[in-house]
C-alpha positions as CSV (number, residue, x, y, z in Angstrom):
1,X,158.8,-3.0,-63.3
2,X,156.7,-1.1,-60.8
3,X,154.8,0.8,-63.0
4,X,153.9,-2.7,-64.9
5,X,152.5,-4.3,-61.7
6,X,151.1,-1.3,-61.3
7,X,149.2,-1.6,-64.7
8,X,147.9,-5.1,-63.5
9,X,147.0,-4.1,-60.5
10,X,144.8,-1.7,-62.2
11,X,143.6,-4.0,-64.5
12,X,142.4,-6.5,-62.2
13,X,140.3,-3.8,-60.1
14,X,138.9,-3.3,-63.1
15,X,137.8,-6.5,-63.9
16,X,136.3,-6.9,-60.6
17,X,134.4,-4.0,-60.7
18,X,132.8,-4.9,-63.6
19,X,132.0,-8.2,-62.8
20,X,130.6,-6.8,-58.9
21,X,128.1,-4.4,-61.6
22,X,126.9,-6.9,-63.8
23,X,126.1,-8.8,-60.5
24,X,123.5,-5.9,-59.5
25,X,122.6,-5.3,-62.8
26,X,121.4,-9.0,-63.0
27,X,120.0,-8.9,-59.7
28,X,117.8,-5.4,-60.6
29,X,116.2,-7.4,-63.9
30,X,113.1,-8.7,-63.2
31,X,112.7,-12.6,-64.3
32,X,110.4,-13.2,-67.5
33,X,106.6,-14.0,-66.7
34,X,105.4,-17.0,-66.6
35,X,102.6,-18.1,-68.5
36,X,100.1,-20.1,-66.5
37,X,97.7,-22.5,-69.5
38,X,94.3,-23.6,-67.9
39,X,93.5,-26.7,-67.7
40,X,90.7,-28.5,-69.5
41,X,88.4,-30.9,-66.4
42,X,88.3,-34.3,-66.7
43,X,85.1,-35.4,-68.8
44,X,82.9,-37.6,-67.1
45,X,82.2,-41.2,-67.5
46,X,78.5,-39.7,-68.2
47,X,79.3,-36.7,-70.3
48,X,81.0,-39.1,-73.1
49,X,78.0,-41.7,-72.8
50,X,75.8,-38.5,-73.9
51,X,77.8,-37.8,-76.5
52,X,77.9,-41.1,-78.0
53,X,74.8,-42.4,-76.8
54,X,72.0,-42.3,-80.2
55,X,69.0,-40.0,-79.7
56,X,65.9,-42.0,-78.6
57,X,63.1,-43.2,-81.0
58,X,60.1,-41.2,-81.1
59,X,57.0,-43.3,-81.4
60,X,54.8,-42.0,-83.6
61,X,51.1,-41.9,-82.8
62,X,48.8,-43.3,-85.5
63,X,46.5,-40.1,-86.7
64,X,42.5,-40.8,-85.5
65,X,40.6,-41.5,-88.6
66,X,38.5,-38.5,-89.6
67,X,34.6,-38.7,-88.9
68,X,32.4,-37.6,-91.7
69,X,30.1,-34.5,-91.2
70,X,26.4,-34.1,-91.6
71,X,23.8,-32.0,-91.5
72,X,21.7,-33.6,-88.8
73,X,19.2,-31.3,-88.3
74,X,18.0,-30.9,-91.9
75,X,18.0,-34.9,-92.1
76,X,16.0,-35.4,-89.0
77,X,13.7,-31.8,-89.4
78,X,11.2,-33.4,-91.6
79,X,11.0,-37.0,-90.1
80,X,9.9,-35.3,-86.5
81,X,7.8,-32.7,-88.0
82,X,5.5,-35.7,-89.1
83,X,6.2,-37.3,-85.9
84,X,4.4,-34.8,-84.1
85,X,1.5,-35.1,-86.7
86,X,0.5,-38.1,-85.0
87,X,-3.2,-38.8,-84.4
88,X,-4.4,-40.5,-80.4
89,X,-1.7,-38.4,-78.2
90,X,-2.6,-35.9,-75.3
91,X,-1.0,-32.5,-75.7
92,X,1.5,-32.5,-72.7
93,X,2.2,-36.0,-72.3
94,X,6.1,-36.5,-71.3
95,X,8.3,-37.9,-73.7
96,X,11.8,-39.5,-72.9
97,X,14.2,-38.7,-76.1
98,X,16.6,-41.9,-75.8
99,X,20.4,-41.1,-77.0
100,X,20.6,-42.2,-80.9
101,X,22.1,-45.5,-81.3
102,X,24.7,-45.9,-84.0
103,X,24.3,-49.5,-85.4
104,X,26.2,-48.7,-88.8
105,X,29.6,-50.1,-90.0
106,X,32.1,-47.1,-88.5
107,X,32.1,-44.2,-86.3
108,X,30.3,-41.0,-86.5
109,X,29.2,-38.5,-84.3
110,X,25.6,-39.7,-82.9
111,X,25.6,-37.3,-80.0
112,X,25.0,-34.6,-82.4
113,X,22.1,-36.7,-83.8
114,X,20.8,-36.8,-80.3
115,X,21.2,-32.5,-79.9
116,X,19.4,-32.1,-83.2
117,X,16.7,-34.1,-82.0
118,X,16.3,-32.4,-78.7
119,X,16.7,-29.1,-80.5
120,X,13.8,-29.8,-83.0
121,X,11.3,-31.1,-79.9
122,X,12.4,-28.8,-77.0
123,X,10.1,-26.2,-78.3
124,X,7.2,-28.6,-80.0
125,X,3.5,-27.9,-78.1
126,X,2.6,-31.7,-78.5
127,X,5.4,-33.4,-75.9
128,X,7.1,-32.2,-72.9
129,X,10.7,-33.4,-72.8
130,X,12.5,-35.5,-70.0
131,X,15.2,-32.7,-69.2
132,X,18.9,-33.9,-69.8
133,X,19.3,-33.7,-66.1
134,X,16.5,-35.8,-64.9
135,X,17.8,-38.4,-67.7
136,X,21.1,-38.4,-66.4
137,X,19.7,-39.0,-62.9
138,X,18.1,-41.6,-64.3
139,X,20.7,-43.6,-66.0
140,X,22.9,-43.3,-63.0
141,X,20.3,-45.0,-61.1
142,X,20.0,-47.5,-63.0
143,X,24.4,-47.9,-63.6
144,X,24.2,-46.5,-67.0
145,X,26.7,-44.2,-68.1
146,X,25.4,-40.7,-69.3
147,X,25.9,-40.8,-72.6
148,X,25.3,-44.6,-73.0
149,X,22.6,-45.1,-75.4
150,X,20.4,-48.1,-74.0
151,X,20.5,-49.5,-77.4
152,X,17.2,-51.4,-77.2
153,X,13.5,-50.6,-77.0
154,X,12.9,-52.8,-73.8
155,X,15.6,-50.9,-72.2
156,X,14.4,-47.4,-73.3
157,X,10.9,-48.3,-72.2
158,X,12.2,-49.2,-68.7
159,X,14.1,-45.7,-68.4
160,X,10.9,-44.1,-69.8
161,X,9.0,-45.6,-66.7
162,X,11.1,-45.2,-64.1
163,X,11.3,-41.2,-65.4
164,X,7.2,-41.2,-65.3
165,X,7.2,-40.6,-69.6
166,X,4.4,-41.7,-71.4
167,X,6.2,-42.0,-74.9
168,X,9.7,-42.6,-76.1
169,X,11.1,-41.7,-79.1
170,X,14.2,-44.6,-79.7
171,X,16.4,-43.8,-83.1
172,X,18.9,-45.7,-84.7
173,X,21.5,-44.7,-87.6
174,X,22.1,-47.7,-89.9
175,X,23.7,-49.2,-92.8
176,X,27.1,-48.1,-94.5
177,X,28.8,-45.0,-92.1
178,X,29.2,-43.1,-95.8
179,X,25.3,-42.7,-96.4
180,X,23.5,-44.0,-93.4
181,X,20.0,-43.7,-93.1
182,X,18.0,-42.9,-89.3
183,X,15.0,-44.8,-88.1
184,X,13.1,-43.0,-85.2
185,X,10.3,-45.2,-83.9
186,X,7.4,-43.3,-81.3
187,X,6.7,-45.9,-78.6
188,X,3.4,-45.9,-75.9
189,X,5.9,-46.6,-72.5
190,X,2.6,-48.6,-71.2
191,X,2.0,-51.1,-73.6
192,X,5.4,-51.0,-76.0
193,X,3.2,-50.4,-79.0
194,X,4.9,-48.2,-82.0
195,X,2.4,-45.6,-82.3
196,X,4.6,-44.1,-85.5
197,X,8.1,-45.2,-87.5
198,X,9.9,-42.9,-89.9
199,X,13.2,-43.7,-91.9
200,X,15.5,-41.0,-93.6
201,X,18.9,-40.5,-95.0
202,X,21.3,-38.5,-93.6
203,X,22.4,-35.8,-95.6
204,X,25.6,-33.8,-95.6
């Protein structure tokens, strides 16, 4: 009987010290890691209005119609070389060169009309030219814009005077914008007389 309780004893203190080591031996084991997820901000009120909002319209801009080309200085070369043919005027008499008018059905570029002009007489012996300064003086006295052509012979005569020029030459471009012709007209500032027309055709 003694040596049984002896055997339980035993057995019990056993028991207990294996339950006291799997105690530590839980306590030594590290817990599992713990896996933090981000999380994802709030999306704005605004952000989702972008995303849904449609892309703007872009207006699109009409192209500018295309001017037609021409050879300006070959079309007005032989009209001015008889221009300065002209019998009764003084060699060194100032002449005012009025911008061209355009008078036809569209749009072309008479500005460069007006530089072939001034090209052609700048280095004639006949007229001295009004500079492009003293005309743009002159327009500005009188309100004009510079490159405002007076577009008619009273007013060219009046800018002629008030520039002390003798002579004017006033030109015009007419008819259809696809084949115009030029008129240039050589007017005595004193008197308003034409002292000499020409017409041509503009070429391309």
């Amino acid at each position: 009987m003694k040596r049984y309780w002896l055997i339980v004893s035993g057995l019990i203190t056993l028991t207990l010290i294996g339950c006291s080591w799997q105690q530590d031996t839980d306590q030594n084991v590290p817990p599992p890691p713990v896996t933090i997820k981000p999380l994802k901000p709030p999306i704005s009120e605004s952000e989702t209005d972008t995303e849904t909002a449609p892309p703007p319209e872009v207006e699109k801009v009409p192209p500018l119609p295309k001017m037609r080309v021409f050879n300006w200085a070959a079309s007005i070369e032989p009209l001015v070389d008889n221009m300065l043919n002209v019998n009764n005027v003084v060699a060194g008499s100032v002449l005012l060169l009025d911008s061209v008018k355009n008078s036809t059905n569209g749009q072309l570029q008479s500005a460069k009309a007006t530089e072939a002009l001034y090209q052609k007489l700048v280095s004639n012996k006949k007229f001295v030219l009004i500079s492009a300064n003293q005309l743009a003086a002159a327009k500005k006295k009188l309100g004009l814009s510079e490159n405002d052509s007076l577009g008619s012979r009273t007013k060219a005569i009046g800018l002629a005077r008030s520039v002390g020029a003798q002579y004017v030459l006033y030109s015009d471009i007419k008819g259809n914008v696809k084949a115009p012709t030029i008129d240039i007209q050589l007017m005595l500032v004193e008197t308003g007389e034409i002292l000499w027309s020409g017409e041509g055709v503009i070429g391309h």
